[in-house]
C-alpha positions as CSV (number, residue, x, y, z in Angstrom):
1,X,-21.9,-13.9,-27.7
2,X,-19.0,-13.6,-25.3
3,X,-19.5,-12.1,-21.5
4,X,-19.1,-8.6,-21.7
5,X,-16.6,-7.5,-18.9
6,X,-16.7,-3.8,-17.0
7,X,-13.8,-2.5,-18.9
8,X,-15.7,-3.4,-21.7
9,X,-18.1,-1.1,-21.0
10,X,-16.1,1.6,-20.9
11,X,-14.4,1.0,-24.0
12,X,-10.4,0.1,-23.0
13,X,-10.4,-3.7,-21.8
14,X,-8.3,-3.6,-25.1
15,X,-5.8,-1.3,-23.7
16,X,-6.0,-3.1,-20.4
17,X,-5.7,-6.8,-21.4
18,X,-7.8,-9.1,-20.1
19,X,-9.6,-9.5,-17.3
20,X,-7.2,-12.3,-15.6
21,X,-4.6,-10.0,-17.0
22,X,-5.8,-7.0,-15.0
23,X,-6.3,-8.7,-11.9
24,X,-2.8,-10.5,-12.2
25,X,-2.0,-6.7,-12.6
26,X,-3.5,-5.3,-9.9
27,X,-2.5,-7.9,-7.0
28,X,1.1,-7.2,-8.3
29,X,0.7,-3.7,-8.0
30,X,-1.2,-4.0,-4.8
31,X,1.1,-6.6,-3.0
32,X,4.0,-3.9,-4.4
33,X,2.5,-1.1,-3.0
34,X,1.2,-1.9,0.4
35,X,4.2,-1.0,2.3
36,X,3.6,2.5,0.5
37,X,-0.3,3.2,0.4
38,X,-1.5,3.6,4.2
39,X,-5.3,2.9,3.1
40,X,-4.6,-0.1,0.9
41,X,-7.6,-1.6,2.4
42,X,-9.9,0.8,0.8
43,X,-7.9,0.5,-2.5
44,X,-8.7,-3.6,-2.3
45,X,-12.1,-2.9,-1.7
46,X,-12.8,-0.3,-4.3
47,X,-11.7,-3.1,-6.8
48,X,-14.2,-5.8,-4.7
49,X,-17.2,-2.6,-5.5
50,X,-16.0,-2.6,-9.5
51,X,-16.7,-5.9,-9.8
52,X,-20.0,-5.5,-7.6
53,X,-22.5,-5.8,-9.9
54,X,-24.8,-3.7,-8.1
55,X,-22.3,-0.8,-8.2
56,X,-23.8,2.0,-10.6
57,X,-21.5,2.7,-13.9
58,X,-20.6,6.1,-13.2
59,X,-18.9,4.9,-9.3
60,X,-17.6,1.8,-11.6
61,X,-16.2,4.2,-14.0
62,X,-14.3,6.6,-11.5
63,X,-12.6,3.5,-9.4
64,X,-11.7,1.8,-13.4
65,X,-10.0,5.2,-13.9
66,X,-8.6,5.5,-10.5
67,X,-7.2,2.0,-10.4
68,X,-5.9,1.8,-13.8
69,X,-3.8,4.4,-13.2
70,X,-2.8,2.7,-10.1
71,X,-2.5,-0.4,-12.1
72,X,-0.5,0.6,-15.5
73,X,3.2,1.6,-15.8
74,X,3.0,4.7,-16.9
75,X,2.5,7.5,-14.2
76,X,3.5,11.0,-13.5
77,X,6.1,10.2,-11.1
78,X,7.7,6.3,-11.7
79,X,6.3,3.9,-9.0
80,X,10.2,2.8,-8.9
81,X,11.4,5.9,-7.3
82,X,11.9,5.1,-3.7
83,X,10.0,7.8,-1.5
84,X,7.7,9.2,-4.0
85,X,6.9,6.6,-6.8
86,X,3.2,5.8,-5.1
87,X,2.7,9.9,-4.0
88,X,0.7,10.3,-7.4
89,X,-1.3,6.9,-7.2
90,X,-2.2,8.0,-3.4
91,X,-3.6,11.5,-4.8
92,X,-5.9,10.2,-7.4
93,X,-7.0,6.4,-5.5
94,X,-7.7,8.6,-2.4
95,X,-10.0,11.5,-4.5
96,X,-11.5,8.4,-6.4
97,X,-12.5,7.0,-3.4
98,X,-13.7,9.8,-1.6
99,X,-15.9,10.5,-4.7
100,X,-17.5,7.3,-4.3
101,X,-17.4,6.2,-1.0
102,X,-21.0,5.4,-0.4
103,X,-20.8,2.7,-2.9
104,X,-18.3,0.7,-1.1
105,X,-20.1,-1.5,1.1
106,X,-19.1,-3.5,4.1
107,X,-19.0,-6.6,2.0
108,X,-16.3,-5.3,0.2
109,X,-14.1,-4.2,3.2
110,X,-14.5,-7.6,4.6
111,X,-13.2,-9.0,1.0
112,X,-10.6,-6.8,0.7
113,X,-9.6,-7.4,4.7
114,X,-9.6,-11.2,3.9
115,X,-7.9,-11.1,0.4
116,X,-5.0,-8.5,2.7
117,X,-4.6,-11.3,5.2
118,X,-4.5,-14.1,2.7
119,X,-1.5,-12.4,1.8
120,X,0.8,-11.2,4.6
């Protein structure tokens, strides 16, 4: 039986592509976005705490929802309009974090620190 990934278990990895496909996704977005999104940080470490096994399924499940929105073309306001494109992903990655933000652990602010300084 193949490994069952976290968007798996919450029934769109489908939707989402693969995992390599969804992290190719997300460092795209991320690397895109980090001259927009002042606490991109935490957003690289929410991702580190929804691959964390040890992160409960209803924290996993707010961050999955939180950063595929972040992550997939479609948004309420067009990531490609200069000025406001990331306003909307800010709104909902900063309430997704806030809702969870006992789960994210130091480990992964030091992961997502490294993987940030790997690439500026």
């Amino acid at each position: 039986m193949a490994e069952r990934t976290v968007f798996d278990l919450f029934g769109f990895a489908d939707k989402v592509g693969g995992e390599e496909e969804v992290r190719e996704k997300f460092w795209r977005t991320a690397k895109k976005a980090a001259r927009h999104v002042p606490f991109m940080e935490d957003v690289v470490a929410a991702y580190y705490c929804v691959l964390d096994a040890n992160t409960p399924l209803r924290a996993k499940g707010i961050l999955i929802a939180a950063l595929g929105y972040f992550v997939l073309p479609v948004d309420a306001i067009p990531d490609v309009i200069f000025g406001l494109g990331f306003t909307d992903d800010i709104a909902v990655l900063s309430a997704a974090i806030a809702a969870v933000r006992t789960h994210i652990t130091p480990a992964h602010k030091a992961a997502a620190k490294d993987a940030l300084a790997e690439d500026a």
